[in-house]
N, C-alpha and C positions, 0 to 999 in steps of 0.2 A: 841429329846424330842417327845414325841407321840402327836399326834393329840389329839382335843377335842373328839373327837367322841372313837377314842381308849381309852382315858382315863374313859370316862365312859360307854365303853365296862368292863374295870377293875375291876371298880367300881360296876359296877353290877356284875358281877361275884361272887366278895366278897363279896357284899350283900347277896347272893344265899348262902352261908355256913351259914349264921348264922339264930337263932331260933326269937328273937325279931325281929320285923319289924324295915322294913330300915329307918326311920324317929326316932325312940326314939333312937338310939346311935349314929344319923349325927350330927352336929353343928345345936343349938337351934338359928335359925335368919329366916328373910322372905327371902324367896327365888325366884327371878323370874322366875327359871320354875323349874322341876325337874332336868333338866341337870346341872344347877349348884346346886342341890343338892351331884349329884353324882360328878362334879369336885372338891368338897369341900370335900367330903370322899376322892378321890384319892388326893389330898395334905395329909391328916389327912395319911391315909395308908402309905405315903410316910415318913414323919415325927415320923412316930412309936407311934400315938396316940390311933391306934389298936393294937399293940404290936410290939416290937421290928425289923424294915426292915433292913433286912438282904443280902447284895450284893454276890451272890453266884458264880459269876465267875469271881472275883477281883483275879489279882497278884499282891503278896508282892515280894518285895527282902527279900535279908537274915536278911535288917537291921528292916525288919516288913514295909517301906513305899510301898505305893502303887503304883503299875508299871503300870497296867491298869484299869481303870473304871469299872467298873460290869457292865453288861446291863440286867442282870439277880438278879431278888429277890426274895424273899420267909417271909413270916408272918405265926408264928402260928397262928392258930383261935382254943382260949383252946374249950376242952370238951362241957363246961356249955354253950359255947355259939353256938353250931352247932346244925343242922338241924339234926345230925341221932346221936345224943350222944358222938362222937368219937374227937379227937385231928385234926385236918389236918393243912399241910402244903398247905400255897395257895403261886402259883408262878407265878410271871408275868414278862414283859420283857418291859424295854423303848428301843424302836428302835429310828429309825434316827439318828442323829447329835449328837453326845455327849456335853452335855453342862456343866458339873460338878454336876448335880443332883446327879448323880450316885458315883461320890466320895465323895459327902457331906453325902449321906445316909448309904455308907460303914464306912468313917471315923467314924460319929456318933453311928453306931451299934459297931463298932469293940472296941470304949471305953466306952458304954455307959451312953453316956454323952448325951442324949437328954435332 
């Protein structure tokens, strides 16, 4: 799992794609500083409430279950909402420890069952 500080290295990153400011699409609540602003996006990110997170170096077997974790994912960020007009792909990585983050959020993308 990443560190606090990593996670809202993330978090801001992906802020930085998009054209509205980072306050009108985070979770409306008081927040004790900005940093748990940005840890409450990187939950939302993670949970595909920016759009579908996607585990980009998961193994399936033959029967489709999952062999290994992803530690790598990826989020469109559509058009209308970026900084230069365009679609992008944003990708980030949970390092450390595997803790099942990462097969909860493949499982979930892979049936779209959020």
């Amino acid at each position: 799992m990443n560190s606090d500080s990593q996670k809202i290295e993330i978090a801001k990153k992906f802020a930085e794609l998009h054209n509205a400011p980072f306050a009108l699409w985070t979770p409306e609540k008081d927040y004790l500083s900005e940093d748990e602003r940005y840890l409450a996006a990187y939950d939302n990110l993670l949970m595909g409430v920016y759009g579908d997170c996607y585990g980009i170096n998961a193994e399936y077997d033959e029967a489709g279950d999952l062999i290994t974790e992803a530690t790598e994912f990826e989020v469109n960020v559509d058009r209308f909402e970026t900084t230069d007009d365009h679609s992008e792909m944003f990708y980030f990585e949970i390092t450390s420890e595997l803790t099942g983050m990462g097969k909860f959020i493949e499982e979930h993308g892979k049936h779209g069952d959020w």
